[in-house]
C-alpha positions in Angstrom: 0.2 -6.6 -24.5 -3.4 -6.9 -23.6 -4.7 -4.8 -20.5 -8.3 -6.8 -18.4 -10.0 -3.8 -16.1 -11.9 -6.7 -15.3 -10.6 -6.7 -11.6 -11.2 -3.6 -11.1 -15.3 -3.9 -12.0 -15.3 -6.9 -9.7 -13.4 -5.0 -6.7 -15.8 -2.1 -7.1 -19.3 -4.5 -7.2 -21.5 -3.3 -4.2 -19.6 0.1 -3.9 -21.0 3.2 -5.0 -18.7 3.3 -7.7 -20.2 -0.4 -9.5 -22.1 1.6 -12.1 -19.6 3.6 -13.7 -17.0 0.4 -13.1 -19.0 -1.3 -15.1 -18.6 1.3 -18.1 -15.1 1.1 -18.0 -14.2 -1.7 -20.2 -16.2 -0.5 -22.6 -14.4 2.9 -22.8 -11.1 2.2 -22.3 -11.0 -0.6 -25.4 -12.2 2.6 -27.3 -9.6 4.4 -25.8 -7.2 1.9 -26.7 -7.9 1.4 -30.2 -7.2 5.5 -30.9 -4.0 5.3 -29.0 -0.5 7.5 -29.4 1.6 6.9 -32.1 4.5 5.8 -29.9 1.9 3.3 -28.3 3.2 -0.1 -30.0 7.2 0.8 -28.9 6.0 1.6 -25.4 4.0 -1.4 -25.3 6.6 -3.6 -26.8 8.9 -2.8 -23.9 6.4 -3.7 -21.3 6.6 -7.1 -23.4 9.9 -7.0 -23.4 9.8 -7.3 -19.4 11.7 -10.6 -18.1 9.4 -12.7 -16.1 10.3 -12.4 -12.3 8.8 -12.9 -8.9 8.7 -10.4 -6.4 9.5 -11.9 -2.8 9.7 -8.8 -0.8 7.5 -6.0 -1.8 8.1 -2.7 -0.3 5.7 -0.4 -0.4 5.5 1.6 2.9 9.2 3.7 3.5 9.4 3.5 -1.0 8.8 1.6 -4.0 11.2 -1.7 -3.8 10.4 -5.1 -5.4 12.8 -7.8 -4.7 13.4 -11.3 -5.4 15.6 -13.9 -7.6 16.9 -12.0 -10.8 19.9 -13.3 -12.5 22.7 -10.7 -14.4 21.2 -11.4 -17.9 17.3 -11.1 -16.5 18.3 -7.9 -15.1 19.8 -6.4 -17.9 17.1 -7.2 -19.9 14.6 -5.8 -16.9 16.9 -2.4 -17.7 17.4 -2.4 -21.3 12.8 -2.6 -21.4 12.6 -0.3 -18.6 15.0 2.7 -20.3 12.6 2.1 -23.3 10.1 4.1 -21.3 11.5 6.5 -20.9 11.7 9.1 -20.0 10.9 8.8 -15.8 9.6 11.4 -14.0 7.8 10.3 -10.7 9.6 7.7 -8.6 12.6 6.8 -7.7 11.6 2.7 -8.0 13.8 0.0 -7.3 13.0 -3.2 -9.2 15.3 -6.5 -8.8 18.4 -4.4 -8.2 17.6 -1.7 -11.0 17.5 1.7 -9.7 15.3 3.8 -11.8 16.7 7.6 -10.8 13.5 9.7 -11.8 13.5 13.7 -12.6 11.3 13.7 -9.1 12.5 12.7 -5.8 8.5 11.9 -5.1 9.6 10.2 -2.4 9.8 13.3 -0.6 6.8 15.2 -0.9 5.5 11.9 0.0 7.2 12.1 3.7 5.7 15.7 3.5 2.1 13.9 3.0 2.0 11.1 4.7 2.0 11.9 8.1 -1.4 14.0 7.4 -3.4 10.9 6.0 -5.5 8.0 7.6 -5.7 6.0 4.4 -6.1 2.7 6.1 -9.2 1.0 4.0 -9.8 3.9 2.2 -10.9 3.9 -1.5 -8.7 6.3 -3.2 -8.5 8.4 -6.5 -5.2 9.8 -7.9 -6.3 12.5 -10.4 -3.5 13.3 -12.6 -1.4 10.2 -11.2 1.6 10.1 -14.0 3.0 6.7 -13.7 1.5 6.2 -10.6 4.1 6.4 -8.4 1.6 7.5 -5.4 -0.4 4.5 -6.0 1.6 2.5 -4.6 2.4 4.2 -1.8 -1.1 5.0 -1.0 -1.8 1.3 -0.6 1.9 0.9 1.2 0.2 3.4 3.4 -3.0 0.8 4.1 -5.6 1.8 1.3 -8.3 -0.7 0.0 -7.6 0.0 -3.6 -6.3 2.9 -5.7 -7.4 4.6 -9.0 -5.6 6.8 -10.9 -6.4 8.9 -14.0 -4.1 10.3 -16.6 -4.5 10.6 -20.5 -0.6 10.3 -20.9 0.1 7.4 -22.7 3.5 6.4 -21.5 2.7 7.1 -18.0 0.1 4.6 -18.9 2.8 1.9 -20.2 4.9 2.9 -17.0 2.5 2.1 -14.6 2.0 -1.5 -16.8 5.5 -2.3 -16.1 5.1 -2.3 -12.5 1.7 -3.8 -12.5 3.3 -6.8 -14.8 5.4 -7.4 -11.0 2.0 -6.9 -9.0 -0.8 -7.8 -10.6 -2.6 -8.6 -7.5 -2.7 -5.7 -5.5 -5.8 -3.1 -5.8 -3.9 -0.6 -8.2 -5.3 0.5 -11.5 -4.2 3.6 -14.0 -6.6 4.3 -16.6 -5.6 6.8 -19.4 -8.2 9.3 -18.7 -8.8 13.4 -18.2 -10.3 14.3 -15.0 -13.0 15.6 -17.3 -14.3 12.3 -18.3 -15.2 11.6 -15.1 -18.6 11.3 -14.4 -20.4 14.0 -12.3 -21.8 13.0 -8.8 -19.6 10.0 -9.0 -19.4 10.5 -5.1 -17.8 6.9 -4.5 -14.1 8.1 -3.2 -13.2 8.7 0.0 -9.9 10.1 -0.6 -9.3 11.9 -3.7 -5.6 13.6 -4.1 -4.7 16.0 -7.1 -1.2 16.9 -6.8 1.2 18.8 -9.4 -2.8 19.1 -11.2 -4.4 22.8 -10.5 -1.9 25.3 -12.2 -2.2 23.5 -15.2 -6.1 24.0 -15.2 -7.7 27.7 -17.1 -10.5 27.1 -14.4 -8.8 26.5 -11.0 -12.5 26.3 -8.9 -14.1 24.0 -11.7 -11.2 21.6 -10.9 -12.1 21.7 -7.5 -16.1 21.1 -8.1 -14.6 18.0 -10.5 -12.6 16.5 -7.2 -15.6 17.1 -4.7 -18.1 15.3 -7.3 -16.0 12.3 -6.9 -16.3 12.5 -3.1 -18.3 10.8 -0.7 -19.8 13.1 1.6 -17.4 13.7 4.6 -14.3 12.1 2.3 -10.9 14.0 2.3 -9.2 16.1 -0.5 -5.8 16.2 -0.3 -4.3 19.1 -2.6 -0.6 19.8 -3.9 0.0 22.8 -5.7 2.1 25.8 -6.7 1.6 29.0 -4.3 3.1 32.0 -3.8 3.2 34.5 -0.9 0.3 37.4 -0.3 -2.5 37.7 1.4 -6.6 36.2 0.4 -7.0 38.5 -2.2 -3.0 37.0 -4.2 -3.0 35.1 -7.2 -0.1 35.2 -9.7 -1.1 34.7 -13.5 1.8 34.1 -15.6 1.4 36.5 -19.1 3.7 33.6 -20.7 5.7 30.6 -19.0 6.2 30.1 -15.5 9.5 28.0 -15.1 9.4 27.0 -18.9 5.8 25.6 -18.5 3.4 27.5 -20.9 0.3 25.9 -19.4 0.6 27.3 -16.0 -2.5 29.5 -15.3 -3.4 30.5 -11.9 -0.5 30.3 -8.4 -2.5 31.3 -5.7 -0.8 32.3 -2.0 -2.0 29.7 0.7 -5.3 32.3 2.2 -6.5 32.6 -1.6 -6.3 29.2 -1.9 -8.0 28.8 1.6 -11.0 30.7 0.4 -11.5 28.7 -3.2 -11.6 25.9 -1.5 -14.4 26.7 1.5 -16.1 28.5 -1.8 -15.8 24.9 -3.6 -17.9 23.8 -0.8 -15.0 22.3 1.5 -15.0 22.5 5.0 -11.8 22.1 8.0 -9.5 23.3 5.1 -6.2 23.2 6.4 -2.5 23.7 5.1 -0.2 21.4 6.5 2.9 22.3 4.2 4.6 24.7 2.3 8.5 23.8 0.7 10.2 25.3 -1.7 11.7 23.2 -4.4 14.9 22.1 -4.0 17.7 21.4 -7.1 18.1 18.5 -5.8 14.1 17.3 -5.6 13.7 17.8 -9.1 16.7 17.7 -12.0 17.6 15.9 -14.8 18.7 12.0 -14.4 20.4 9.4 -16.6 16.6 8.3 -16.9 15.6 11.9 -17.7 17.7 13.5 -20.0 15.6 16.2 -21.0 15.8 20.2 -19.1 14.7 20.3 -15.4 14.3 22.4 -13.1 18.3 23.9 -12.6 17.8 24.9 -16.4 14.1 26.5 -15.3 15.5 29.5 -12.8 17.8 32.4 -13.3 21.3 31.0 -12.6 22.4 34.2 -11.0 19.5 34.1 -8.3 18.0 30.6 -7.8 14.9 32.5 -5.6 13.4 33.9 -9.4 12.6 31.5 -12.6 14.1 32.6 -15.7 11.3 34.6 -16.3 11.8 36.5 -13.0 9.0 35.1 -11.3 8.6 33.6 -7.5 10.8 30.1 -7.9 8.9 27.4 -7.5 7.0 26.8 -4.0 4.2 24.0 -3.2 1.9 23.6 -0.9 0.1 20.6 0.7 -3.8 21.5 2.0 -5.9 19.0 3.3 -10.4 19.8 3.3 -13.3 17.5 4.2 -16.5 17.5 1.9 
């Protein structure tokens, strides 16, 4: 399995993202040659992929590839696909397989969606997974998509579908948000969902996302939240929902203010959900705990550790 960013430099010539383009190849073959342990096994099922040709793509109302695939290519398209696992972000369907993910991402897309202009945009993921959104960001009319994640097998998952779509404007690259240069300023959407409650320093992450803004570009923002007023932010002493590296659940007007404080300006909410059982649970391609094991079965509005259940919300700000 060989992996050529090459496409990528040569989309981004004459943008103001050329220069650190240009550094990329460079990086990730260091990046490469470190690697994860379970790196060959993961690659050798993204080799393992039959060769088929997609002859409808559907990117816009999911994530649906289509097109001539006999019984034995398509158990064989399974049997390299399950070696992924485990899926988190999706659902995809691929020549008739139906990969069930832990998250129905498909819905807080229709939550998103609606708020975005993304036609011709350049857009960054930060914290993409398998890059799921990707694809729906350029379903939704994007010039070209980048996401960032150092996991290695969302890495090898995102490789699977590129191996179906290698033309389209899509690229993962196994990075931390960290390594990011500062003042990149080249994005004009950048999106971290699922990201901030995971970071010790909530209002460095959101200095990190406006750095790789252009000036007027949009942020768009998914996170954990909880109810309570500007001055409401809930700091887990150990797990929240099982997760030990959850740090900071703000309440919507807290988060409101770190934001304009970050520099942002029309800051705007534009949804809150709670999460549904059925929006995130385990799956034949999941067969690890979710979230039904992550709350207190005798009151589904607390998490096993007696905190808020799990709520997210969806802000939009302009740099």
């Amino acid at each position: 399995m060989t992996y050529n960013f090459d496409s990528l430099v040569r989309h981004l010539a004459g943008t103001p993202l050329a220069t650190w383009a240009q550094t990329l190849p460079a990086l990730l073959a260091d990046k490469l040659a470190s690697g994860h342990g379970d790196l060959p096994r993961w690659q050798a099922a993204v080799d393992a992929l039959p060769v088929l040709l997609p002859e409808r793509i559907e990117l816009l109302d999911g994530m649906h590839l289509d097109g001539e695939c006999s019984t034995s290519q398509r158990q064989q398209l399974e049997q390299a696909l399950r070696g992924l696992m485990p899926w988190r972000k999706g659902p995809f369907e691929l020549f008739g397989v139906h990969i069930d993910t832990e998250w129905r991402s498909d819905w807080k897309w229709q939550r998103v969606a609606p708020h975005l202009d993304l036609i011709g945009k350049r857009v960054l993921d930060v914290g993409c997974g398998n890059g799921y959104y990707l694809w729906r960001m350029l379903g939704a009319g994007a010039d070209s998509v980048v996401g960032v994640d150092p996991n290695w097998l969302f890495f090898c998952q995102f490789q699977a579908l590129k191996r179906y779509l290698p033309a389209l404007p899509a690229w993962h690259l196994p990075l931390m948000s960290e390594e990011l240069p500062a003042k990149l300023e080249g994005f004009d959407t950048v999106f971290s969902m699922g990201v901030l409650y995971h970071r010790r320093s909530p209002i460095d992450h959101l200095l990190e996302l406006k750095d790789c803004l252009r000036r007027g570009g949009e942020l768009v923002l998914e996170t954990l939240v909880v109810e309570g007023d500007e001055f409401t932010a809930l700091v887990p002493e150990d797990r929240y929902a099982q997760m030990r590296n959850v740090w900071f659940l703000p309440s919507v007007p807290a988060l409101e203010r770190w934001l304009r404080r970050a520099g942002f300006e029309e800051v705007r909410c534009v949804d809150i959900s709670v999460t549904r059982l059925e929006e995130q649970r385990s799956t034949d391609w999941m067969h690890f705990q979710s979230l039904p094991d992550f709350l207190d079965p005798d009151n589904a509005d607390r998490t096993i550790e007696g905190l808020p259940a799990p709520t997210r919300a969806i802000l939009i700000a302009r740099k």
